[in-house]
SEBAVO-624795 format. One line per field, with one value per residue (C-alpha): residue number from 1; residue in three letters; x, y, z. Coordinates in steps of 0.02 Angstrom, whole numbers, plus 50000, padded with zeros to 5 digits. Example, Ala and Ser with C-alpha at 12.3 -4.5 7.8 and 13.67 -1.06 7.14 Angstrom:
2
resi 1,2
resn Ala,Ser
u 50615,50684
v 49775,49947
w 50390,50357
//
This chain:
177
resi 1,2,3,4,5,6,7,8,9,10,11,12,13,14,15,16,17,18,19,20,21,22,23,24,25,26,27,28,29,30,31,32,33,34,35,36,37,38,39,40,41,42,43,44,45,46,47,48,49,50,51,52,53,54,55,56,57,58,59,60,61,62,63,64,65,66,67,68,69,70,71,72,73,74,75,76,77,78,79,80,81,82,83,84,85,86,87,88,89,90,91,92,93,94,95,96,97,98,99,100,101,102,103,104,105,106,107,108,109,110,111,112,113,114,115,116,117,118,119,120,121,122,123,124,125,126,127,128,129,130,131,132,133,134,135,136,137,138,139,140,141,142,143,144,145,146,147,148,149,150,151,152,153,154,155,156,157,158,159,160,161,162,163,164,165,166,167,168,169,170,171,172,173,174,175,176,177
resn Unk,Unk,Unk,Unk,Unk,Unk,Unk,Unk,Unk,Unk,Unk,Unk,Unk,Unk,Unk,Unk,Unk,Unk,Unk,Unk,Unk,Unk,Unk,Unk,Unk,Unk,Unk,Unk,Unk,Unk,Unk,Unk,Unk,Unk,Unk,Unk,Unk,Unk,Unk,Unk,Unk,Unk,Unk,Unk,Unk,Unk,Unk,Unk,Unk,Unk,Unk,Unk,Unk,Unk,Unk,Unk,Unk,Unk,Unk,Unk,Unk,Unk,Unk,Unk,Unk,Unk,Unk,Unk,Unk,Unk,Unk,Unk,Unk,Unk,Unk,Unk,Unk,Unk,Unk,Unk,Unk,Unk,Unk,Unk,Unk,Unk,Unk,Unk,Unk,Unk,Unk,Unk,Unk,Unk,Unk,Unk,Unk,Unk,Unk,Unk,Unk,Unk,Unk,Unk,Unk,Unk,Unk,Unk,Unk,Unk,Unk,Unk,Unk,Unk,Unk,Unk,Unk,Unk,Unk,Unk,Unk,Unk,Unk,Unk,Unk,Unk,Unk,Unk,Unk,Unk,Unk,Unk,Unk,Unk,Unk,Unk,Unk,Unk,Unk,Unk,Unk,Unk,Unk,Unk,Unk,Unk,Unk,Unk,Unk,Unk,Unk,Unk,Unk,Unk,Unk,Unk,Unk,Unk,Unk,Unk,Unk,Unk,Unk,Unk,Unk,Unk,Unk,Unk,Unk,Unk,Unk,Unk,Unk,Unk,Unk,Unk,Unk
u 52091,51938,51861,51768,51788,51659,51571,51589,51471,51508,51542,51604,51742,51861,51942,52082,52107,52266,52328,52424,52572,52520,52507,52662,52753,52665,52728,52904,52918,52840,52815,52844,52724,52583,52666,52771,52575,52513,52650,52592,52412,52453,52547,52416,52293,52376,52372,52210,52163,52280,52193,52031,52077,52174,52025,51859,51828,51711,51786,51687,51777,51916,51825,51777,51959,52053,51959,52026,52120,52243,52273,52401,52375,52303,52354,52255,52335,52340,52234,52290,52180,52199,52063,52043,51901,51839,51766,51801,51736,51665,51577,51396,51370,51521,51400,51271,51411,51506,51316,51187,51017,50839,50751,50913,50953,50783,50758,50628,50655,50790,50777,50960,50946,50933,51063,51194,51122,51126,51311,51345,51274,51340,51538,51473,51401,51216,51074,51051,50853,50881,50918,50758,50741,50886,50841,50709,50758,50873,50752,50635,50764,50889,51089,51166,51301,51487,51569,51742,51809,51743,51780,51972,51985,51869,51986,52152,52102,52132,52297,52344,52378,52517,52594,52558,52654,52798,52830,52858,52953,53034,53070,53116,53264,53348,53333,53435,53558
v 50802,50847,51003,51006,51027,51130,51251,51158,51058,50879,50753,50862,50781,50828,50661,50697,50599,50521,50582,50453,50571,50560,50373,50360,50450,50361,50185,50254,50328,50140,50147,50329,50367,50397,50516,50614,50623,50682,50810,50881,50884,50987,51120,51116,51149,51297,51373,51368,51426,51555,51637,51590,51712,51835,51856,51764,51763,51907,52009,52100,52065,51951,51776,51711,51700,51682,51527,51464,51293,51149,50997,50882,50732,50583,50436,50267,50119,50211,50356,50503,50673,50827,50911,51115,51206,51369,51340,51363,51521,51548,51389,51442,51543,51487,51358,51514,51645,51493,51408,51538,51550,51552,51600,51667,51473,51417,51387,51448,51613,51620,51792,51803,51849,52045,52045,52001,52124,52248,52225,52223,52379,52462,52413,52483,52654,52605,52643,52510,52537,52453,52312,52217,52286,52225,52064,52051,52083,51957,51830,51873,51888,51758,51791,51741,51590,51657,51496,51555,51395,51311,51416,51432,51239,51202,51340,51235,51057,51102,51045,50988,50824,50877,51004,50857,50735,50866,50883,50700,50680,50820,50741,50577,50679,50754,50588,50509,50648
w 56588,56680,56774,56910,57112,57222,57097,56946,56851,56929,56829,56674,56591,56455,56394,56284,56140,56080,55913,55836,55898,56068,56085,55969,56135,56250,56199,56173,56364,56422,56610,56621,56504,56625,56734,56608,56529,56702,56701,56537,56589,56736,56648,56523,56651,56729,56581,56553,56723,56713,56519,56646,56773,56674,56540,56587,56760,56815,56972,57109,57278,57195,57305,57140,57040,57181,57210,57074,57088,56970,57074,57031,56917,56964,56894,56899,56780,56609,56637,56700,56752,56819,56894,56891,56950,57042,57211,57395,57463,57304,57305,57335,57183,57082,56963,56949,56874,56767,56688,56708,56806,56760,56616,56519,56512,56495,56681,56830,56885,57017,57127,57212,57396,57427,57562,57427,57276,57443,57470,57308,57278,57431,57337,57174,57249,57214,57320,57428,57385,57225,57278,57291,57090,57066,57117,57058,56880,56914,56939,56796,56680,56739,56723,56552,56586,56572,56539,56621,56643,56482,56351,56384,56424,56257,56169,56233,56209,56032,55984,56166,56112,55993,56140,56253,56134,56093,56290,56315,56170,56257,56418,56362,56241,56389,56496,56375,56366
//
């Protein structure tokens, strides 16, 4: 499995590894293996984004988690991936909210444009005067990272090769029925 898309990290990837379950399941569904594997992967990943959106994802104007995206697997010989990520119209600032900006990661200062803090503040019933302090406190302080993608997928790769195992075992049981 593997996140990523416009907004992510690029390159990030998750590889799960096989439990002896897993590849037990694997060699019994033969040729099917990889897509009955793919098929798990994708529900798996749907999940995640959805505890992602439901409980991680920060929401101003609703761009960010609605950006949101689970495309389907990918298969290519053996391995299999499914790639989820946040991006789109989000995709400018989606990396900022998800890993953090200057010296709150341990990075130069970073002052966000005022037009945005502006707007933002405008929604939120601020004076628009604060936004250049706003900003500005932005950029000497930096913006923690929130991790809203990488916490629930670190949180569900956990055991997913047992559920992953159990659902092809799954499968291949009502095939035969």
């Amino acid at each position: 499995a593997r996140r990523g898309g416009a907004g992510a990290v690029p390159g990030r990837t998750s590889p799960i590894e096989g439990t002896p379950q897993l590849q037990a399941a694997l060699r019994r569904a033969g040729a099917a293996g990889p897509q009955l594997l793919g098929r798990g992967l994708y529900q798996e990943a749907e999940g995640i984004m959805t505890t992602s959106k439901q409980s991680h994802v920060p929401v101003d104007a609703g761009v960010l988690k609605t950006s949101g995206f689970v495309r389907p697997p990918e298969a290519r010989g053996a391995a299999v991936s499914v790639e989820l990520g946040y991006g789109g119209a989000a995709s400018a600032y989606a990396v900022y909210v998800h890993e953090g900006t200057g010296p709150a990661v341990g990075r130069p200062a970073f002052m966000p444009p005022v037009d945005v803090i502006r707007a933002w503040a405008k929604r939120h019933g601020i004076p628009e005067d604060a936004a250049f302090p706003i900003a500005r406190a932005i950029g000497q302080r930096g913006l923690k990272p929130l991790k809203y993608l990488e916490r629930p997928l670190l949180a569900a790769v956990r055991g997913m090769a047992s559920r992953l195992a159990a659902r092809i075992r799954g499968e291949l049981a009502r095939a035969a029925r």
